[in-house]
Backbone bond lengths (Angstrom), bond angles and torsions (degrees), N, CA, C in turn:
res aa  C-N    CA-C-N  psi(-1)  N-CA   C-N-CA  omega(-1)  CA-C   N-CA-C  phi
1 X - - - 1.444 - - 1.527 108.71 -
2 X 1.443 104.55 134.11 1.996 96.04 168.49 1.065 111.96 -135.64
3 X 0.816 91.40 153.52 1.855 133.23 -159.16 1.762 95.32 -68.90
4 X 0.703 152.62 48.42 1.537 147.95 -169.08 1.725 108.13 -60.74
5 X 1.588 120.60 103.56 1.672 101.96 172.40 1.965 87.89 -105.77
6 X 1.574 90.97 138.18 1.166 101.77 161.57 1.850 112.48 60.59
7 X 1.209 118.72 -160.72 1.393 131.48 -174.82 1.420 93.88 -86.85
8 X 1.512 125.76 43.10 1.761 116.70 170.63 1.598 97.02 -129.98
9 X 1.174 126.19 119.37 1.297 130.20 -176.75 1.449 108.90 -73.53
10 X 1.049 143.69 146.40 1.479 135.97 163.07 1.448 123.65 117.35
11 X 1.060 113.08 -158.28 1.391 110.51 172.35 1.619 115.91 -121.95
12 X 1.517 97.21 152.01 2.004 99.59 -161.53 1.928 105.26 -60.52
13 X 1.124 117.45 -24.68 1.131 117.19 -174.54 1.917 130.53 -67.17
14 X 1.320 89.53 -24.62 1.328 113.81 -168.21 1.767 102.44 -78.27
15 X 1.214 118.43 -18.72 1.784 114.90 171.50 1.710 100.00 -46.76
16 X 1.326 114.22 -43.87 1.377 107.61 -170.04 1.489 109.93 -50.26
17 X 1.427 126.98 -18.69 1.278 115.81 -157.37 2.072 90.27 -119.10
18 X 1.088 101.45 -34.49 1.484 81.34 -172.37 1.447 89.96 -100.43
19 X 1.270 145.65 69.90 1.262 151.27 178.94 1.876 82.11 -127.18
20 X 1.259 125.50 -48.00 1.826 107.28 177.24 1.223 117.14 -100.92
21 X 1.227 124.82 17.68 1.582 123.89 148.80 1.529 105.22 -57.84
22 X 1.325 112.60 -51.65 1.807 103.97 -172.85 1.347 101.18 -87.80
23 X 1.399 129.82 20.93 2.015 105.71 149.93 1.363 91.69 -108.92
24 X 2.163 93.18 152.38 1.753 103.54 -154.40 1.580 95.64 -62.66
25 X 1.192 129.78 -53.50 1.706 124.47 -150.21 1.729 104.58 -35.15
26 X 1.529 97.43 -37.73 1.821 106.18 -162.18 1.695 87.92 -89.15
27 X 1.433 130.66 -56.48 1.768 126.57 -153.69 1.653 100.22 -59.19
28 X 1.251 106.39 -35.29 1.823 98.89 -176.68 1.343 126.79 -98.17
29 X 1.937 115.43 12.51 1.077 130.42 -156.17 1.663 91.97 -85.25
30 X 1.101 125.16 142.83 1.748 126.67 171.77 2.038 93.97 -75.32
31 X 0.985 115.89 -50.54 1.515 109.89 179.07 1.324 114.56 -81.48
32 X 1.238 134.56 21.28 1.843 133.07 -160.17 1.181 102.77 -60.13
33 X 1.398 138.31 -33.64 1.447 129.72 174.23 1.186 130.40 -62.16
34 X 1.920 121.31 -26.75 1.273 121.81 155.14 1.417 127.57 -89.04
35 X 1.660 91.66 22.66 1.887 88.98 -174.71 1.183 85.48 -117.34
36 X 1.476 133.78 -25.31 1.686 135.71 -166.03 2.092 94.36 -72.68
37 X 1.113 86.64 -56.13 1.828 97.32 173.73 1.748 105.69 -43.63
38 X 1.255 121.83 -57.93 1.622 115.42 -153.67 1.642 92.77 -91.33
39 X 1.229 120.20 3.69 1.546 107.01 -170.03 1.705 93.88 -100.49
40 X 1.715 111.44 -24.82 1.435 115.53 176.42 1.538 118.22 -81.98
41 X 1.551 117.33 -35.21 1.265 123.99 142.88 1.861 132.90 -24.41
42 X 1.551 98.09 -40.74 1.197 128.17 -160.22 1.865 92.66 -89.00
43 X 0.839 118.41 -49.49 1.864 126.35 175.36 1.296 106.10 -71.59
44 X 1.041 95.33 -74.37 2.019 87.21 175.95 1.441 125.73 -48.07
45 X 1.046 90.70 -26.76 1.922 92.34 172.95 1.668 102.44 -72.21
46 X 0.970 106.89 -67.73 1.280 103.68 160.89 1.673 150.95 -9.49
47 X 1.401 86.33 -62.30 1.316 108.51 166.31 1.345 117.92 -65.20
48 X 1.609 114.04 -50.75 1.454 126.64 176.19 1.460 102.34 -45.88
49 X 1.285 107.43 -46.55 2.102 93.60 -151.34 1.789 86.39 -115.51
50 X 1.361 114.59 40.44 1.888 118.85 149.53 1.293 98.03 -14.35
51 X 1.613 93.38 -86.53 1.613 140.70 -125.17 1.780 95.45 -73.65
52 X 1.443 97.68 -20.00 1.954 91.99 176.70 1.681 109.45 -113.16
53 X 1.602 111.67 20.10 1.691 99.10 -168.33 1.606 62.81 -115.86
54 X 1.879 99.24 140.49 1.878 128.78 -173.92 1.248 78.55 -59.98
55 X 1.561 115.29 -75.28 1.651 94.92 -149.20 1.795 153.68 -72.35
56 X 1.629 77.52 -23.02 1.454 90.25 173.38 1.867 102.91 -82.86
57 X 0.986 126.23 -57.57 1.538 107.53 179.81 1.688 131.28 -33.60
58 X 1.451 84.78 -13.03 1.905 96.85 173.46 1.656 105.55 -86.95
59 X 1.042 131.89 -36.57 1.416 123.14 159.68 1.454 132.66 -2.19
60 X 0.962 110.63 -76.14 1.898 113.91 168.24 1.821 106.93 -49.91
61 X 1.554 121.22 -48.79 1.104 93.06 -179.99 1.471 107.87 -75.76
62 X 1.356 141.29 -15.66 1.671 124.73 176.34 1.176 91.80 -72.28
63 X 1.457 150.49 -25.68 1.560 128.61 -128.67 1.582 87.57 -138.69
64 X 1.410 146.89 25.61 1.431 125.23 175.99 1.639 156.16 -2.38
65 X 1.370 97.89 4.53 1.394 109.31 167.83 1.142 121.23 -35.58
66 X 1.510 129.54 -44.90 1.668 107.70 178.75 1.266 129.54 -71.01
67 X 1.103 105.56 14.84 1.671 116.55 -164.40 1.636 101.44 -95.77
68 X 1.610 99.81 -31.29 1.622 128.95 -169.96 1.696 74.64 -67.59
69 X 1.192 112.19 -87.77 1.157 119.89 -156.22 1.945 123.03 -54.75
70 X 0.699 90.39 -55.42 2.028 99.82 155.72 1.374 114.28 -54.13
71 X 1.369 131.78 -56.65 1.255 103.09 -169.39 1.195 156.90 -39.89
72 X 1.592 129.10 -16.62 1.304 151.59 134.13 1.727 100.78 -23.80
73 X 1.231 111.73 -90.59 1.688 128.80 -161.40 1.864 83.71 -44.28
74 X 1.673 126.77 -67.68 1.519 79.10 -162.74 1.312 105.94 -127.21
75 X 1.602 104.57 80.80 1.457 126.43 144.70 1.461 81.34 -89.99
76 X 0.977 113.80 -74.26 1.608 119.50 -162.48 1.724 109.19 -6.21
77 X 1.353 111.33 -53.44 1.479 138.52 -136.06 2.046 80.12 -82.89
């Protein structure tokens, strides 16, 4: 079944994947579908193992944004 919003056929999730069909390296690639796959492979892996690569898990403390964003909830407190 799909979810159709509006004049966009498909499902909302799927931009992630045809979001690098339209940059050139992937739109003119004869294989772009197994390069669109390993480049999303390639982020999600990523994402998964943040929290154990040294440098990027230090981020929030150089970069304080949640503090921006929390501060409301614990003034409250």
């Amino acid at each position: 079944m799909m979810n159709e919003t509006g004049d966009t056929p498909g499902q909302s999730w799927l931009w992630l994947f045809s979001f690098w069909y339209q940059i050139e390296p992937f739109a003119s690639a004869p294989n772009a579908d197994l390069l669109v796959v390993l480049m999303m492979l390639v982020l999600s892996m990523l994402l998964a193992f943040l929290p154990f690569i040294p440098g990027l898990r230090s981020i929030p403390r150089w970069i304080p944004v949640h503090k921006l964003v929390w501060r409301d909830y614990y003034s409250k407190r």
